[in-house]
VEXZAKOL-956089 format. One record per residue (C-alpha): x, y, z. Coordinates in steps of 0.2 Angstrom, whole numbers, padded with zeros to 4 digits, always signed. Example, Ala and Ser with C-alpha at 12.3 -4.5 7.8 and 13.67 -1.06 7.14 Angstrom:
<pts>
+0062-0022+0039+0068-0005+0036
</pts>
This chain:
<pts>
-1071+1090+0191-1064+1081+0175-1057+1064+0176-1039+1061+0180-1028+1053+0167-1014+1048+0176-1004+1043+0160-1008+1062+0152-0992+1071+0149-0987+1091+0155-0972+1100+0148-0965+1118+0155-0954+1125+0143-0940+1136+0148-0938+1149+0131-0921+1141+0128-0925+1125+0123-0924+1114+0137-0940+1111+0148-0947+1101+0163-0959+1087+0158-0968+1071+0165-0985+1064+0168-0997+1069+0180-0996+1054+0189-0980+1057+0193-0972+1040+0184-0958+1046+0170-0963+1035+0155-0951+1042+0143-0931+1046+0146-0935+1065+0140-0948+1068+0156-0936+1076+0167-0935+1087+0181-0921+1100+0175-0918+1097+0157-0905+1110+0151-0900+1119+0134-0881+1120+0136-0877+1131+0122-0897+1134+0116-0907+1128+0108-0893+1114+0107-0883+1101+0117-0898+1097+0129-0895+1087+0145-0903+1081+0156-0897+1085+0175-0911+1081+0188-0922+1067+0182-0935+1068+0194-0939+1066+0214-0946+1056+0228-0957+1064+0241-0966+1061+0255-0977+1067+0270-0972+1059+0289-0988+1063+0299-0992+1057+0316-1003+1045+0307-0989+1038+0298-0978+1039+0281-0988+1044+0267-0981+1044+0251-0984+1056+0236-0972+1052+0222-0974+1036+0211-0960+1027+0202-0959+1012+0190-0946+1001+0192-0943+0983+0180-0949+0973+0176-0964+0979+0182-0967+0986+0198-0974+1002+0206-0967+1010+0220-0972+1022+0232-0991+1023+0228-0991+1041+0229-1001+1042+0212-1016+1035+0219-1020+1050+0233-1021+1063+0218-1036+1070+0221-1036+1083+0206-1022+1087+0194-1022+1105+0184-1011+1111+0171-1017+1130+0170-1007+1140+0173-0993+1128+0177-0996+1110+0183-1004+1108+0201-1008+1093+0209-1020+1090+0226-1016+1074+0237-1028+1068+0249-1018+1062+0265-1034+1057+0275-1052+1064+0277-1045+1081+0287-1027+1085+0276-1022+1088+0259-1006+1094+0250-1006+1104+0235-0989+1103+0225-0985+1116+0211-0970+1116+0198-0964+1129+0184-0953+1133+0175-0948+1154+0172-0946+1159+0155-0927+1162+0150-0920+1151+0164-0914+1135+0165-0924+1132+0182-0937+1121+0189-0947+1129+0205-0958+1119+0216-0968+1120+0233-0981+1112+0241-0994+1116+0256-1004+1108+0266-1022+1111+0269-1032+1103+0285-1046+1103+0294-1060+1103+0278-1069+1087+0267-1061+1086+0247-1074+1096+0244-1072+1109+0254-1054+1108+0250-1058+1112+0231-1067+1125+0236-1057+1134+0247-1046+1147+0236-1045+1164+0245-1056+1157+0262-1048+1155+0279-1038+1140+0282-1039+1129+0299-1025+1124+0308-1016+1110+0300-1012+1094+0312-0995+1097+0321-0979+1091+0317-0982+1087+0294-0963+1083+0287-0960+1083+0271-0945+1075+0265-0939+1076+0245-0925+1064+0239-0920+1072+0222-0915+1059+0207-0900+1067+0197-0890+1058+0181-0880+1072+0170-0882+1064+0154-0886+1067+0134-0905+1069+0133-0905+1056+0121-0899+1044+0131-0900+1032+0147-0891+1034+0164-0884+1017+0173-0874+1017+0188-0856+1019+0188-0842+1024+0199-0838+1044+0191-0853+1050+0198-0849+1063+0208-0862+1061+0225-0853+1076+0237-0865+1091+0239-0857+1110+0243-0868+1117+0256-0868+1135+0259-0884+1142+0270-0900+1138+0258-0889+1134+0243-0881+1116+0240-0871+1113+0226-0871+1096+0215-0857+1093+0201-0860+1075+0193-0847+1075+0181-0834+1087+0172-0841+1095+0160-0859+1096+0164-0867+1112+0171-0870+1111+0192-0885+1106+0199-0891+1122+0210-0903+1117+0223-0910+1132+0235-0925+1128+0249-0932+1134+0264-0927+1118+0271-0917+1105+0279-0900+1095+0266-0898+1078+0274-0883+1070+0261-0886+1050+0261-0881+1045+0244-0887+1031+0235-0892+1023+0220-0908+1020+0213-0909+1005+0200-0921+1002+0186-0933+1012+0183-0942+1007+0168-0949+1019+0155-0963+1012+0145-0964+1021+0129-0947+1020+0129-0951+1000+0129-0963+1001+0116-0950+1010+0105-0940+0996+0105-0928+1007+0115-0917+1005+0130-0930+1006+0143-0919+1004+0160-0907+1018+0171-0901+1020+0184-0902+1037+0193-0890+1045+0208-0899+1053+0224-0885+1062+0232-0899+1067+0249-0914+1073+0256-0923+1089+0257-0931+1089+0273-0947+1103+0278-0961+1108+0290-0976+1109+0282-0984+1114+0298-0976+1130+0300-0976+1135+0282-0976+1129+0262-0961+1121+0258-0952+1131+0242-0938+1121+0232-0928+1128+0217-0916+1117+0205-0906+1128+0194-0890+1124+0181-0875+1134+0185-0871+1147+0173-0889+1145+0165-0902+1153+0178-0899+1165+0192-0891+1158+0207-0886+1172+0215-0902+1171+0228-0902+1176+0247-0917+1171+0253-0928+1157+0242-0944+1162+0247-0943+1180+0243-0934+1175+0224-0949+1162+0223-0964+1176+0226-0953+1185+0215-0953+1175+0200-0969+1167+0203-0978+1182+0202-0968+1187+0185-0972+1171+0177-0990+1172+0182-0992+1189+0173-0983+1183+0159-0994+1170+0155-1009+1177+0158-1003+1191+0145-1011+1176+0132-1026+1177+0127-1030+1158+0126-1020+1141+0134-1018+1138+0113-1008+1155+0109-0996+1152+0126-0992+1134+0123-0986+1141+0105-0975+1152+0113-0967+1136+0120-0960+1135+0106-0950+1152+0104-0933+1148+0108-0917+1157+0111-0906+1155+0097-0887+1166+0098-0892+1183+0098-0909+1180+0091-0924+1169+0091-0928+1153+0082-0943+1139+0083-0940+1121+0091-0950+1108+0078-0957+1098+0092-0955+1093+0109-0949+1082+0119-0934+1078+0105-0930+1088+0089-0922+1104+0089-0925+1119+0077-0925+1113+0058-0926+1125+0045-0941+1118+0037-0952+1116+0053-0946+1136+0056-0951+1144+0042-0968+1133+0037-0971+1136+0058-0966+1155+0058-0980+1159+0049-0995+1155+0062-0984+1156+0078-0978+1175+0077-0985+1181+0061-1003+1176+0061-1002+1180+0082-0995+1199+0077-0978+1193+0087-0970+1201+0073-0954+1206+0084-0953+1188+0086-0954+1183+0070-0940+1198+0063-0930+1191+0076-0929+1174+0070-0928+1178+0050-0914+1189+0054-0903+1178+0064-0906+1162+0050-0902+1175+0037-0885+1173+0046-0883+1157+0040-0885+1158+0021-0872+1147+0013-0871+1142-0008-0888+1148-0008-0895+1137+0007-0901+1137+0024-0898+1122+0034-0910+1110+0037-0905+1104+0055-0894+1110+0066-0888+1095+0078-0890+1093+0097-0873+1091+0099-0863+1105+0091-0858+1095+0073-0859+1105+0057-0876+1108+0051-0884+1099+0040-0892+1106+0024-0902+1092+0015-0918+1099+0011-0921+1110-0003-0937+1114+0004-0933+1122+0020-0923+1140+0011-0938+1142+0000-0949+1142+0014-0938+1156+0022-0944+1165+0008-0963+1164+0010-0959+1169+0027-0949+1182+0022-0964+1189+0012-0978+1187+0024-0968+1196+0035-0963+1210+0026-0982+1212+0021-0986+1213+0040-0973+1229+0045-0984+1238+0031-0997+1240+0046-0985+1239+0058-0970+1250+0051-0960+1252+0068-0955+1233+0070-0943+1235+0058-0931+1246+0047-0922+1249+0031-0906+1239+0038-0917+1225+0044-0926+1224+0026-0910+1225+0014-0902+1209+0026-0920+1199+0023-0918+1205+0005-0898+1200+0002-0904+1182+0010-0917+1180-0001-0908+1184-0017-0894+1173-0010-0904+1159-0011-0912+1162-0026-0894+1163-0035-0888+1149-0027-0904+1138-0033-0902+1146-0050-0882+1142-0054-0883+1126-0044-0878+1119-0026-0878+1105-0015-0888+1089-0020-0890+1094-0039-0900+1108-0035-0903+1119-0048-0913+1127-0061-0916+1118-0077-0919+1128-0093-0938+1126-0092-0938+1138-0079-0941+1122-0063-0931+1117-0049-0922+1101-0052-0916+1093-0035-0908+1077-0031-0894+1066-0026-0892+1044-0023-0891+1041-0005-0901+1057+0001-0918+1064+0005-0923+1081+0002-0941+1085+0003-0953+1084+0019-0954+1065+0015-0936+1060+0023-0939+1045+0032-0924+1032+0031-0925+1016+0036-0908+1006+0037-0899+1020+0031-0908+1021+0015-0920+1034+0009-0940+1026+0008-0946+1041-0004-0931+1048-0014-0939+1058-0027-0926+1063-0037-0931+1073-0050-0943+1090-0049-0957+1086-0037-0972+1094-0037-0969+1104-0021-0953+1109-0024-0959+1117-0040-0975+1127-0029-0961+1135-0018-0949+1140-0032-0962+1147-0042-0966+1155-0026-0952+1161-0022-0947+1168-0037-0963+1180-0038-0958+1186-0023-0939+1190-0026-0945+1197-0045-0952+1212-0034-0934+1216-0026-0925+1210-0040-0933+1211-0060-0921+1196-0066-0931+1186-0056-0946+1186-0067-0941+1178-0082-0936+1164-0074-0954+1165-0066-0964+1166-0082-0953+1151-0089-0956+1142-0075-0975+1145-0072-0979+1140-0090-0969+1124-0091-0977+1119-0074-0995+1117-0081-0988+1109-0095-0978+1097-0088-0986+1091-0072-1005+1093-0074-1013+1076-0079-1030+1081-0090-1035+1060-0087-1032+1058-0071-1037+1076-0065-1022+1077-0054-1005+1085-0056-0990+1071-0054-0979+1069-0040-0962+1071-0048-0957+1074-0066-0941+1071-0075-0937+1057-0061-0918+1053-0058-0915+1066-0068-0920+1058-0084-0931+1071-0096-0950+1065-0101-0950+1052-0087-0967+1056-0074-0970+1050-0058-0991+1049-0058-0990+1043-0039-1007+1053-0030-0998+1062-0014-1003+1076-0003-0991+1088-0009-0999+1093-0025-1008+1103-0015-0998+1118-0013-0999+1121-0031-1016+1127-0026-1017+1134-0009-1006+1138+0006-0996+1148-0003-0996+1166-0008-0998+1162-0026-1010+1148-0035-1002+1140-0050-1017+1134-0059-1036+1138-0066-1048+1141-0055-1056+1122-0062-1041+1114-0061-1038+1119-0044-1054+1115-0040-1052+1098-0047-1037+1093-0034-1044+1097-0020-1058+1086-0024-1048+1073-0029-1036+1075-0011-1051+1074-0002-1060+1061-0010-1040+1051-0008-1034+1054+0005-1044+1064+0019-1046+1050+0034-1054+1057+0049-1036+1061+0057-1026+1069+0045-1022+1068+0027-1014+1049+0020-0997+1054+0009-1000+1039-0001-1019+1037-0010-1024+1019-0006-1030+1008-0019-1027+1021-0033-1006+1020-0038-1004+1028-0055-0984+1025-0059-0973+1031-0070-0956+1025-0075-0950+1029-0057-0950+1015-0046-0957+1014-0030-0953+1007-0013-0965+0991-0011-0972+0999+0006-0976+1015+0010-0980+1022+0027-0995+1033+0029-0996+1048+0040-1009+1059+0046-1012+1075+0055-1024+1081+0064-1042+1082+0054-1044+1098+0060-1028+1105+0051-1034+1096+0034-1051+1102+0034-1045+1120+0037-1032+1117+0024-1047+1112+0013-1056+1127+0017-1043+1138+0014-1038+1132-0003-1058+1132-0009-1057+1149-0004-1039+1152-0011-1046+1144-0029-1066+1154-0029-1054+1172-0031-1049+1180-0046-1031+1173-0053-1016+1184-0046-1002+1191-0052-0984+1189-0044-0986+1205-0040-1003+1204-0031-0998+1188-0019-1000+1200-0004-1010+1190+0010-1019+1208+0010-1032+1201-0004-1038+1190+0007-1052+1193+0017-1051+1193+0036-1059+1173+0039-1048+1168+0024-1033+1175+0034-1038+1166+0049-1036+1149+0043-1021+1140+0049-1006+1135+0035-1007+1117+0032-0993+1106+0036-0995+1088+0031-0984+1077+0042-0969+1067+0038-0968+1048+0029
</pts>
């Protein structure tokens, strides 16, 4: 059996965008682990409606707890976390507590795909050693001693998912009982809590105070809140497993009349589903598949962002195209090419329903890319899509292109050498947006190197639907080597024409150079050339973990100024070195023309690598 680690964190993701989430000892560290976490309108305006529980066993022997809670400033309580005897996550998480020598509950919690719903049970096992216990899947079970309650006290809030609950006198405690179904409405305007079980409702209201949430702590956030508990969920354990569903209203079937039989039900759904994977990697990518309108889009990361446009389109490529979930990734290119406005694609849509925000000139040029892989996949696989579904990806594409070309939002637009000029005072438009104080850490102003890799990019690919395209290609290819490759240092730099001022050349060694020469459908230098950055990336700034976006020790500037510190991020090693790969293999074939960038010219390991993503700053 592996070691436990009590503080290792488990996520079930719902399909919609909100999830169930904790630790697998049972202590919520962070405000976003919650029981019922819900997408109100999805993937957006996330709340959070049951927090978590307490639960416990009364035995002849006594009270025997099997939740833990902490509590400021630091205390734990009930000391259910110590009686986990195994913990698993596949195929949704399950625990084993040892009660004495002779009994043991196992408790088990999903979350079905497409509903806002959590479903949990637990059953005893009696009469056998641990060992035994383990071992026992399918075997006859002894009788379990007489008389095993088990009580659950749920832990509600109804608040913003980005925030922290305190007590407060609008908290509505009263509970709407109706057979197996009671009813819990916390405040106007957020969904009902649903609660079905084959069990007893006992109401005792109360407040709980305190809890503590460590990382939450250690972010220098508010760490404390305060949770309602409108009653307890009282069952027998001896007669048969107790079954418990929390659902939102008007977000989940609630329609139910028996729990049990809904519970066999969907549990035996859910387990096909996921066995349908075929490996634990490819099914938690599809956690990220998300219900968007009448499409689909990508959520950038869990437990807090929503779906960026950048994160989708760079994403897109290895979660549905490289799997063959091509339906998948139609669905979403389809519904963002809905949202196409001057030439744009937003860059974050906000939890709470406020305009979107479009400040990244990278994000609609990535649609592109996307665009194109995906359009080269249906060749194999003509049925996934059609002529109307083709021309729409099409019209998107040349929107976008237009709009870059005449100019848009944040001076972007293209300048008479045939690049992508980009850039505003007071905001951030590439992958390195951090702000700190309201002010941007790594401007860039100008034409960074990137940018230029994409448009290029880009360009080659809408020059096949549209022939204007390819002058502005050609113009833009050749001023590209000219401009930004630096024959001394062997490296291309970071940004020219910075803050917009002609001839003036950012020399600053980043990661980002390295889409000029792999990653992308179409390589932008010589064989040698290309050859020479990698080198010099790796030689920079490959650390065991990831790639540094700053080189250390070696700052070659320009006339831009720079920030006197600079954060360094990394990724996962794994990701760079197959990045690394990929672009040696990317750099040893034969140059391309725009119309060869077909991902079919590579051979079937180079298509397996991953598409590199190189963190944020």
């Amino acid at each position: 059996m592996n070691p436990i680690d009590p503080s290792a964190e488990w996520l079930e993701a719902d399909g919609l965008g909100g999830f169930a989430s904790g630790t697998v000892s049972g202590v919520r560290t962070r405000r976003y682990h919650a029981l019922l976490l819900t997408a109100t309108t999805p993937p957006a305006g996330r709340m959070v409606l049951a927090n978590g529980f307490d639960a416990w066993v009364e035995t002849p022997n006594g009270t025997i707890a099997l939740s833990s809670q902490r509590y400021g400033p630091d205390v734990f309580h009930p000391d259910g976390a110590t009686r986990i005897e195994s913990f698993e996550y596949e195929p949704w998480p399950r625990w084993r507590y040892k009660i004495d020598n002779d009994l043991f509950v196992d408790q088990e919690l999903f979350v079905p795909k497409g509903e806002s719903a959590v479903l949990l049970s637990w059953r005893i096992i009696g009469g056998r050693s641990s060992s035994d216990a383990n071992n026992a899947a399918g075997s006859q079970e002894l009788a379990p001693p007489p008389a095993v309650k088990l009580c659950v006290r749920p832990f509600l809030s109804g608040r913003d998912f980005h925030s922290t609950h305190h007590e407060n006198g609008s908290f509505r405690f009263e509970a709407e009982q109706n057979g197996e179904r009671v009813t819990f409405r916390s405040y106007d305007g957020v969904p009902a809590v649903i609660a079905y079980s084959n069990g007893h409702y006992t109401h005792e209201p109360t407040w709980y105070r305190n809890f503590l949430y460590s990382e939450e702590q250690a972010r220098g956030l508010d760490p404390e809140e305060d949770l309602a508990s409108p009653g307890i969920f009282e069952f027998s354990l001896s007669q048969k497993p107790a079954v418990l569903m929390l659902a939102a209203e008007g977000h989940a079937t609630t329609d139910i009349e028996s729990i049990e039989t809904r519970y066999a039900q969907v549990r035996t759904i859910e387990q096909a589903r996921r066995q349908y994977f075929s490996s634990p990697l490819e099914r938690a990518a599809d956690a990220y598949l998300v219900k968007r309108g009448k499409g689909k889009t990508l959520i950038a990361g869990y437990p807090w962002f929503g779906d960026w446009g950048r994160d989708t389109f760079i994403a897109l490529r290895g979660l549905c195209i490289a799997t063959g979930h091509l339906e998948d990734a139609r669905d979403i290119l389809l519904e963002w090419a809905g949202v196409v406005t001057q030439g744009m694609l937003p860059n974050r849509f906000p939890d709470q329903g406020e305009q979107p925000e479009f400040n990244s000139v990278d994000a609609s040029l990535w649609y592109i890319i996307a665009v194109n892989d995906y359009l080269l996949a249906t060749k194999k696989h003509p049925s996934v899509t059609d002529d109307c579904h083709t021309k729409k990806l099409q019209a998107a594409v040349e929107a976008i292109l237009a709009g870059y070309n005449e100019g848009t939002r944040f001076g972007i637009r293209a300048d008479r050498d045939g690049l992508l000029s980009a850039g505003e005072h007071g905001y951030q438009l590439t992958w390195m947006d951090a702000r700190v104080d309201g002010r941007e850490i790594t401007p860039r102003i100008g034409k960074p190197v990137e940018i230029q890799a994409l448009w290029l990019n880009a360009l080659a690919i809408g020059a096949q639907f549209s022939p204007r395209w390819q002058s502005v290609f050609e113009k833009g290819r050749a001023a590209f080597e000219e401009k930004f490759w630096n024959e001394h240092a062997g490296y291309l730099a970071d940004v020219i024409d910075c803050d917009h001022q002609p001839g003036t050349v950012d020399l600053t060694f980043r990661p980002n150079q390295i889409f000029a020469v792999g990653g992308l459908p179409l390589t932008l230098l010589s064989p040698d050339k290309a050859r020479r950055v990698v080198d010099a990336v790796e030689m920079l700034l490959l650390t065991p973990v990831g790639l540094r976006s700053l080189a250390s020790g070696r700052l070659a500037r320009a006339r831009c100024r720079l920030p006197s510190r600079h954060g360094l991020a990394v990724v996962d090693g794994s990701i760079c070195r197959s990045v690394g790969a990929r672009t040696r293999l990317d750099i040893r074939s034969k140059s391309r023309s725009p119309r060869e960038i077909s991902s079919t010219n590579l051979s079937a390991s180079e298509r397996d690598w991953p598409w590199p993503y190189l963190g944020d700053c």
